[in-house]
DRENDOKE-374698 format. One record per residue (C-alpha): y, z negated, x negated; residue in three letters. Coordinates in steps of 0.02 Angstrom, whole numbers. Layout:
DRENDOKE-374698
+--------+--------+--------+-----+
!      v !      w !      u ! res !
+--------+--------+--------+-----+
!      Y !      Z !      X ! ALA !
...
+--------+--------+--------+-----+
//
This chain:
DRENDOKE-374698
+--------+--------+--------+-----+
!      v !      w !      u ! res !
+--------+--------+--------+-----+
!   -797 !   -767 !  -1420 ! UNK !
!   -709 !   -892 !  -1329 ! UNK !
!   -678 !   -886 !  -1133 ! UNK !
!   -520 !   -949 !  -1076 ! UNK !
!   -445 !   -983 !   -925 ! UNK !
!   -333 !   -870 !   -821 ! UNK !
!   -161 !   -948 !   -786 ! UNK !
!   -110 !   -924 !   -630 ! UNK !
!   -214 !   -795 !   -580 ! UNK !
!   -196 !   -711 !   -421 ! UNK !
!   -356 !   -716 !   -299 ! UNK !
!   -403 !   -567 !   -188 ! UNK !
!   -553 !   -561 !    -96 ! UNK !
!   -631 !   -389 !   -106 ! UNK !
!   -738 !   -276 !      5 ! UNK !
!   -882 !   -166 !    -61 ! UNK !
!   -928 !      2 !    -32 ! UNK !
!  -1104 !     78 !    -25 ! UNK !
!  -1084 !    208 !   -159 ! UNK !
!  -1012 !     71 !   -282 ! UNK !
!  -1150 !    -26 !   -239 ! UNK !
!  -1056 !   -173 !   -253 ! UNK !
!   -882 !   -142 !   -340 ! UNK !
!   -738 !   -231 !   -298 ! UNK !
!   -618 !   -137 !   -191 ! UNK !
!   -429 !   -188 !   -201 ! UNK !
!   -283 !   -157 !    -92 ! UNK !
!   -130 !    -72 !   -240 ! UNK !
!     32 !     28 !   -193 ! UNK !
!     51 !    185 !   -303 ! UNK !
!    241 !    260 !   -343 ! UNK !
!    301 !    373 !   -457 ! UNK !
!    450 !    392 !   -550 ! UNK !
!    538 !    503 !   -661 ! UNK !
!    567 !    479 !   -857 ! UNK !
!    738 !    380 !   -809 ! UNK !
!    672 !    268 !   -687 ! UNK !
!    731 !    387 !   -524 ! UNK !
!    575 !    323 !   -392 ! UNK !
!    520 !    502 !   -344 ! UNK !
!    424 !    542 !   -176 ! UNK !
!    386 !    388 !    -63 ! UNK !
!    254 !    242 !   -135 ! UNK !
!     84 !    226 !    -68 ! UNK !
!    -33 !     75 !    -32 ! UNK !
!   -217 !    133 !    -25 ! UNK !
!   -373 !     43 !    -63 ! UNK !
!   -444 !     64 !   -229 ! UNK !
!   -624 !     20 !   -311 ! UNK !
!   -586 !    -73 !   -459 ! UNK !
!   -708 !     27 !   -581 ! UNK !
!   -715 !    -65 !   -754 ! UNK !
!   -866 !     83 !   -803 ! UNK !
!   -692 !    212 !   -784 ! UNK !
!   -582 !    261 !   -922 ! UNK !
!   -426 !    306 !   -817 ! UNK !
!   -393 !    267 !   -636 ! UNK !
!   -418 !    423 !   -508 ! UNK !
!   -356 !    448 !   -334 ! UNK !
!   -350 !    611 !   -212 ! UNK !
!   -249 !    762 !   -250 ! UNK !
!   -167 !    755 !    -81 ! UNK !
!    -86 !    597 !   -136 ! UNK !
!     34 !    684 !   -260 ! UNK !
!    152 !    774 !   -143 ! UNK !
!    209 !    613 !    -47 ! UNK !
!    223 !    529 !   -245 ! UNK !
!    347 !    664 !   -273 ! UNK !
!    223 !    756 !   -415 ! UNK !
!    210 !    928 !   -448 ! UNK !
!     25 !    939 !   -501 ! UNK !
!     75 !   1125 !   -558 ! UNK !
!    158 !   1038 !   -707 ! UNK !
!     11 !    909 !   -758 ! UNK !
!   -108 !    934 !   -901 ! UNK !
!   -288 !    986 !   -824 ! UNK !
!   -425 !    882 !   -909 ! UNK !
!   -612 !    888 !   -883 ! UNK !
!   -678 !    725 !   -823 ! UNK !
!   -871 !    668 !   -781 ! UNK !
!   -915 !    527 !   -689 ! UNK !
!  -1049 !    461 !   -575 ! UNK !
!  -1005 !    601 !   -459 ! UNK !
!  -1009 !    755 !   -572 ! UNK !
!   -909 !    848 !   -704 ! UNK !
!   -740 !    922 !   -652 ! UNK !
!   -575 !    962 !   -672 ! UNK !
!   -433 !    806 !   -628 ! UNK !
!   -238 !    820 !   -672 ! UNK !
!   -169 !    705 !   -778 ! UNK !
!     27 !    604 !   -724 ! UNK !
!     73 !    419 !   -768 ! UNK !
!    109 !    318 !   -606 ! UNK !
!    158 !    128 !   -561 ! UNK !
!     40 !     34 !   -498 ! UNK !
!     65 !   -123 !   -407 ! UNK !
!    -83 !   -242 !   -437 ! UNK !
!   -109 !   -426 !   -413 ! UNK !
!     83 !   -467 !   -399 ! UNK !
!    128 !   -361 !   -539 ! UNK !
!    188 !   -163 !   -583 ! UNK !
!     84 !    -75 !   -735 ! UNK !
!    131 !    109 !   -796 ! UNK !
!    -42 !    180 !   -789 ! UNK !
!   -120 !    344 !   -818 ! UNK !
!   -211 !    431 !   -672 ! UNK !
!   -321 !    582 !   -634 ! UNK !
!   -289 !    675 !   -469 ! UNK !
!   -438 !    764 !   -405 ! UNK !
!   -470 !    859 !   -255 ! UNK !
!   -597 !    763 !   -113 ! UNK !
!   -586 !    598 !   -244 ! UNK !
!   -660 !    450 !   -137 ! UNK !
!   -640 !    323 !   -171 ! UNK !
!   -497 !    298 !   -265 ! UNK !
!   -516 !    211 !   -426 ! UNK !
!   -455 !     90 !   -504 ! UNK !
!   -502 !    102 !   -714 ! UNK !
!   -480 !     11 !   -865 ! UNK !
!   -332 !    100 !   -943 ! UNK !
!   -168 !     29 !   -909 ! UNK !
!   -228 !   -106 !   -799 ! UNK !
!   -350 !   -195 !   -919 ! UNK !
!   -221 !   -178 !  -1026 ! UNK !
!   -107 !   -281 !   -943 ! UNK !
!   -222 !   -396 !   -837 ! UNK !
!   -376 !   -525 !   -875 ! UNK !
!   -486 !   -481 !   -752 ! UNK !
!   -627 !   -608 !   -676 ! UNK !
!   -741 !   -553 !   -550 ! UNK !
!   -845 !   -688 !   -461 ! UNK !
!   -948 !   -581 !   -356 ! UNK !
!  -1050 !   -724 !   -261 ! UNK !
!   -890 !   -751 !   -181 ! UNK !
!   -831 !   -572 !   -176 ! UNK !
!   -662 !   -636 !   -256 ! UNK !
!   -572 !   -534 !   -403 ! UNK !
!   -469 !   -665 !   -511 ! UNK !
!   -314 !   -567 !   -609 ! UNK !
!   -186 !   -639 !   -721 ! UNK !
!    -59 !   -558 !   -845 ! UNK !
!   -100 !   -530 !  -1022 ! UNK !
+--------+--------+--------+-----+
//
């Protein structure tokens, strides 16, 4: 395997968190959208811990009402993670990361901090570097 370069990748410098012991946390904004394109709610910047150990991404259940989502109709699915097993409901949201918008699948869960950041969706659309001496995430598009 063959590393290459990122082209034009966009820098962010990253905080940590104590019980990520070190993951990079990321500032996104969040909005939702219905299946025509209709932005639903208001969109939301939050930080979020850029997990590459998680599937999908996760944030708080509180978030959905201002997103405009009616949890009520999202599949339930059982999750585990380094903070347990549980029950999370499953939407697809935009996510605006590193200068671009990615359709991504995310878990709502009730009391979720942080929020997360995982591989699905993102990873799919991004090469991510992390340099962590510097505490600097380097992102490009696939």
């Amino acid at each position: 395997m063959t590393l290459e370069a990122l082209h034009t990748p966009t820098a962010l410098t990253f905080t940590h968190r104590a019980l990520y012991d070190n993951a990079p946390e990321i500032m996104v904004e969040i909005a939702a959208t219905s299946p025509g394109g209709v932005l639903r709610g208001r969109p939301i910047e939050t930080l979020m811990v850029m997990d590459s150990g998680a599937d999908y991404s996760m944030i708080d259940d509180s978030y959905a009402s201002h997103l405009g989502i009616d949890l009520g109709q999202c599949p339930v699915r059982r999750v585990r993670g380094i903070t347990g097993v549980g029950e999370a409901r499953l939407s697809r949201l935009n996510i605006y990361v590193c200068g671009s918008w990615f359709e991504v699948p995310v878990l709502f869960a009730p009391d979720r901090w942080p929020q997360l950041l995982g591989r699905s969706g993102v990873f799919d659309n991004l090469f991510v570097a992390f340099v962590h001496g510097a505490r600097t995430l380097f992102a490009s598009e696939v």
